[in-house]
Structures are given as structure tokens and as C-alpha cells.
C-alpha positions as a printed Julia matrix, in Angstrom:
199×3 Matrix{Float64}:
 -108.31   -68.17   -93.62
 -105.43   -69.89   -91.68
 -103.38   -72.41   -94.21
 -103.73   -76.36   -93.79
 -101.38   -77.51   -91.22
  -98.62   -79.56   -93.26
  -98.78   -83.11   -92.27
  -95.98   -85.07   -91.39
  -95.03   -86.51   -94.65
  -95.14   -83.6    -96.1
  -92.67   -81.48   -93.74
  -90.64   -84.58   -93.85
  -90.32   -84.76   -97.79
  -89.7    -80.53   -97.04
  -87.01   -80.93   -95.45
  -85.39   -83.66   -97.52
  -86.2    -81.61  -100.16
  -84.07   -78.51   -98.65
  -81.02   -80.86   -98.11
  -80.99   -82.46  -101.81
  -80.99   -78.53  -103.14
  -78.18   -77.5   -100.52
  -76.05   -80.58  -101.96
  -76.58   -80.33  -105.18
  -75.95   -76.36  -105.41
  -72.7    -76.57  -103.06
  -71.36   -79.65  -105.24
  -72.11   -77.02  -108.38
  -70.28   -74.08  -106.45
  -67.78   -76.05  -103.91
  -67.12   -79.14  -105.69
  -67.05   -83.0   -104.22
  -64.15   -81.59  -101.78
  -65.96   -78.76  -100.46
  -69.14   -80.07   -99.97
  -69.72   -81.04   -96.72
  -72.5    -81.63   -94.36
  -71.81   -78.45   -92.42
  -71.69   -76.79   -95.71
  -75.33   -78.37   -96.62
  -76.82   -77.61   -93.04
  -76.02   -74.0    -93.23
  -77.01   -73.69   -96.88
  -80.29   -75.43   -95.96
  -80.85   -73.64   -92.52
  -81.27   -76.71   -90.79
  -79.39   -78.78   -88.15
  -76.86   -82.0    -88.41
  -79.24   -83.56   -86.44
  -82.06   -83.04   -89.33
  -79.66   -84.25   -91.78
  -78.85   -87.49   -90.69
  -82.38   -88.3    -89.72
  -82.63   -88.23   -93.82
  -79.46   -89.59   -94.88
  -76.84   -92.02   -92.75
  -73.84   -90.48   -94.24
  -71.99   -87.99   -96.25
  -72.58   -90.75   -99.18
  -76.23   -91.59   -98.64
  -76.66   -87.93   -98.86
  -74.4    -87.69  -102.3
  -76.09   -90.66  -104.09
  -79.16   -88.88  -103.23
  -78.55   -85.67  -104.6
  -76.88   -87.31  -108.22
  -79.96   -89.39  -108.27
  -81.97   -86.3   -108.53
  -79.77   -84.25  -110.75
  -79.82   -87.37  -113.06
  -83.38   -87.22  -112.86
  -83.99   -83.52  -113.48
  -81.93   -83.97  -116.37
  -83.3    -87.09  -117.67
  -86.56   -84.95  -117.63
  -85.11   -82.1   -119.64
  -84.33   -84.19  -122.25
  -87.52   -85.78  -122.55
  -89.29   -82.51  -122.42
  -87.0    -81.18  -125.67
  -88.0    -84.84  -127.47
  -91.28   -83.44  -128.93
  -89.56   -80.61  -131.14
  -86.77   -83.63  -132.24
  -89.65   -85.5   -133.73
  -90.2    -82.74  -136.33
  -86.21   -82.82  -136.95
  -85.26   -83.46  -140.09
  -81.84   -84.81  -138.9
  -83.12   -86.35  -135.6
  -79.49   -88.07  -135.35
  -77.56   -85.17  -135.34
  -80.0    -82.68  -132.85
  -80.18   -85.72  -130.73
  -76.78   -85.94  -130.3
  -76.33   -82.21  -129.81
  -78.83   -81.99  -127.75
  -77.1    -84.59  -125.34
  -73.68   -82.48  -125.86
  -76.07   -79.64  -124.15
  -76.93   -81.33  -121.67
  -73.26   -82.5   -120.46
  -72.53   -78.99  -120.67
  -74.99   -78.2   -117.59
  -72.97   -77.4   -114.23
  -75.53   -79.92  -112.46
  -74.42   -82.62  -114.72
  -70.47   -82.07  -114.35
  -70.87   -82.03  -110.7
  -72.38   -85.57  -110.95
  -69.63   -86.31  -112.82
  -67.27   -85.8   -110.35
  -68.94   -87.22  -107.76
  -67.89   -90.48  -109.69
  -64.1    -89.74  -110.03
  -64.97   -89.22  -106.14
  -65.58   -92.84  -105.55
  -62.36   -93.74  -106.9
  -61.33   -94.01  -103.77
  -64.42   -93.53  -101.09
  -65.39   -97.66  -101.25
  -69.14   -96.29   -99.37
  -69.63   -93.45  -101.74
  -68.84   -96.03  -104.97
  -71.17   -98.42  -102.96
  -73.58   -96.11  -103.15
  -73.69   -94.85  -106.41
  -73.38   -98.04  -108.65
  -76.81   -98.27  -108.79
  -77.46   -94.92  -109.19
  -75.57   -95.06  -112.06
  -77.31   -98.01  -113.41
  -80.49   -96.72  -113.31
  -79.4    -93.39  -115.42
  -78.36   -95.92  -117.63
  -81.2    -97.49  -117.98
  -82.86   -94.11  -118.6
  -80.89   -93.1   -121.27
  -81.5    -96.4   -122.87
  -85.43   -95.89  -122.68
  -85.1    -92.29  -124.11
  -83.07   -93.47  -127.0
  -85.66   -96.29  -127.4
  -88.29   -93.7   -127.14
  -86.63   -91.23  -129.92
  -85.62   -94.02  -132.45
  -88.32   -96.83  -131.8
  -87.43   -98.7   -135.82
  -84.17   -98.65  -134.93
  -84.26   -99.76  -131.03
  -86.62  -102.78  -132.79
  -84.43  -103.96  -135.49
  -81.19  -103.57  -134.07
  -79.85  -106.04  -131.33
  -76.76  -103.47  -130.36
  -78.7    -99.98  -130.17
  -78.46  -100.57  -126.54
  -74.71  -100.4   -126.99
  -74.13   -97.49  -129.76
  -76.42   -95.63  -126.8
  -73.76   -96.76  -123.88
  -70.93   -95.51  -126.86
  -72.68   -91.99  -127.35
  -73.15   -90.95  -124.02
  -69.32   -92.19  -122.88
  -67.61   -90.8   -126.04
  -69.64   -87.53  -124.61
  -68.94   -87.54  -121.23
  -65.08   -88.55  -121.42
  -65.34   -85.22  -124.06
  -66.65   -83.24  -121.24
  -64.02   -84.54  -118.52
  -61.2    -83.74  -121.25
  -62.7    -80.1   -121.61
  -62.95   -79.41  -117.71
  -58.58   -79.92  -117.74
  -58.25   -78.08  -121.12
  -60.66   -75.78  -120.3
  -61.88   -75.77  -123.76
  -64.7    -77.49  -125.63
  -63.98   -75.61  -129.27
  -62.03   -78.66  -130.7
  -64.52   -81.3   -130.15
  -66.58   -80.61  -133.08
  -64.8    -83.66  -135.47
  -65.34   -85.85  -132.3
  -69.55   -84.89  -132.49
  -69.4    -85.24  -136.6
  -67.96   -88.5   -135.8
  -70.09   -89.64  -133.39
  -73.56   -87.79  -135.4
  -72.41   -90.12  -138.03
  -72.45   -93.27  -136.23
  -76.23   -92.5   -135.31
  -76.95   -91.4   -138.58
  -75.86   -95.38  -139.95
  -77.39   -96.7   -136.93
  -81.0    -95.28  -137.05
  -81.03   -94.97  -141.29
């Protein structure tokens, strides 16, 4: 029996689809520099034409493809938040399980794409409010994990916004040391804010 003819939606979100994966795996191999949309085309076996009927630029394309990596990653977490709830220490494999996270090659790409926009004014256009809304997600997912404390305290919003920086400036120091060993008093630190936050 012959299959369903895809409809035209559906080859349309296919392709997109095949783009977004071509970007996101050459940022992980080639970094911001490298990645470009020849780079993406061949990866994804597809034409410049086909690109830019998806995406108007190079940055449209980017902010696209750290949208979904923040999103993929966003969903990690939340998948790992069941076995959390029967944590003892929920503060301190909450944090560590956020440290994890950063340490995923998807995740440092994003990253860069940010020091990136430094100086690309369309690509830092683009990706404010990508950023935002990862922020926002975050926020829920700490909200989510630590409901009393999200209730009764007025600045959990804020220790939240402190974790994840004190994290990902951690992980931007380790990518020029090349070394992650001596952040440990830096995560004891931090595990103990949460601790007297959420108690």
C-alpha cells in the first residue's frame, strides 16, 4: 500500500525541520564563525533557494535554531523534574542538574551565538527575545520545582536569574581555561543560596 502523499504543511515544516538540525549541529561542530548558510545547505541537502524561503537571513536562521536548542533543553530538564521530587536535597540536585545541562555542546553553542551579537546589531535584534522567553522558562521550571518558595518569596524570580548567570558565566570561564574541576566552591556556594532560599 502506497504511503499518504505528505501535504504541504507538512513537507514545509520537513524541510524547516532539516535546516534547524543542519544549524544547530554545524554551530556544535563549526562554531558561530563557521557556520554558514552554504555550510547548512550542504549539511541539509537542500538549496539556498530553500533556505531563505524559511528564514530571511543568516540571523533569522540563528535565532531559530537557539530557540529550539533552548527548547529541547528546557524539555530535558523538565523531563529529569519527576525523580528531583523524591530528592532529599532538591536544592542541591537542582542546581547540579542545571550545571549538567550547561555542560551540553548544544547549550554552549547557544551561548556563543550571544557573544556573536556583540557586534552583529540584526543577529542581537533577533535574539533578545529569544532570550527572554528562555528566561521566562527557566523561571516557570523553578516555579514548578519549588512552588512554597516561588509563593512566599517576592525575589525567587531573581535568585533564579542569579543561578543560571553565576552558571553560565562558570561555563564561559571553563571554555578559555579549558577546565571545569575548580568550580566546585562556586556550586557549594551557589547550592547554598537555594538551600536558604527554598528552606
Amino acid at each position: 500500500m502506497p504511503k499518504p502523499r505528505r501535504t504541504q504543511q507538512q513537507r514545509r515544516e520537513g524541510t524547516r525541520a532539516r535546516l534547524l538540525a543542519a544549524a544547530q549541529t554545524g554551530l556544535v561542530e563549526r562554531g558561530y564563525a563557521g557556520t554558514t548558510t552554504t555550510d547548512v545547505c550542504r549539511r541539509a541537502e537542500l538549496s539556498q533557494g530553500a533556505l531563505f524561503k524559511h528564514f530571511a537571513s543568516k540571523g533569522e536562521l540563528l535565532a531559530a535554531t537557539a530557540e529550539e536548542l533552548f527548547a529541547n533543553l528546557i524539555d530535558a530538564y523538565r523531563d529529569s523534574m519527576p525523580r528531583l521530587a523524591g530528592v532529599e536535597d532538591r536544592a542541591a540536585a537542582a542546581v547540579q542538574l542545571l550545571w549538567d545541562v550547561f555542560e551540553d555542546p548544544r547549550l554552549l553553542a547557544a551561548i556563543e551565538l550571544y557573544g556573536a551579537a556583540r557586534t552583529d546589531r540584526e543577529l542581537a535584534a533577533r535574539l533578545a527575545p529569544v532570550a527572554e522567553r528562555h528566561g521566562e522558562n527557566l523561571r516557570g521550571l523553578a516555579r514548578e520545582l519549588f512552588p512554597e518558595a516561588a509563593a512566599r518569596r517576592p525575589d525567587f524570580d531573581a535568585l533564579v536569574s542569579v543561578v543560571v548567570q553565576a552558571i553560565q558565566g562558570a561555563t564561559l570561564g571553563s571554555l578559555a581555561a579549558g577546565d571545569r574541576s575548580g568550580f566546585a566552591p562556586m556550586l557549594a556556594l551557589l547550592t547554598d543560596l537555594v538551600r536558604k532560599t527554598v528552606g
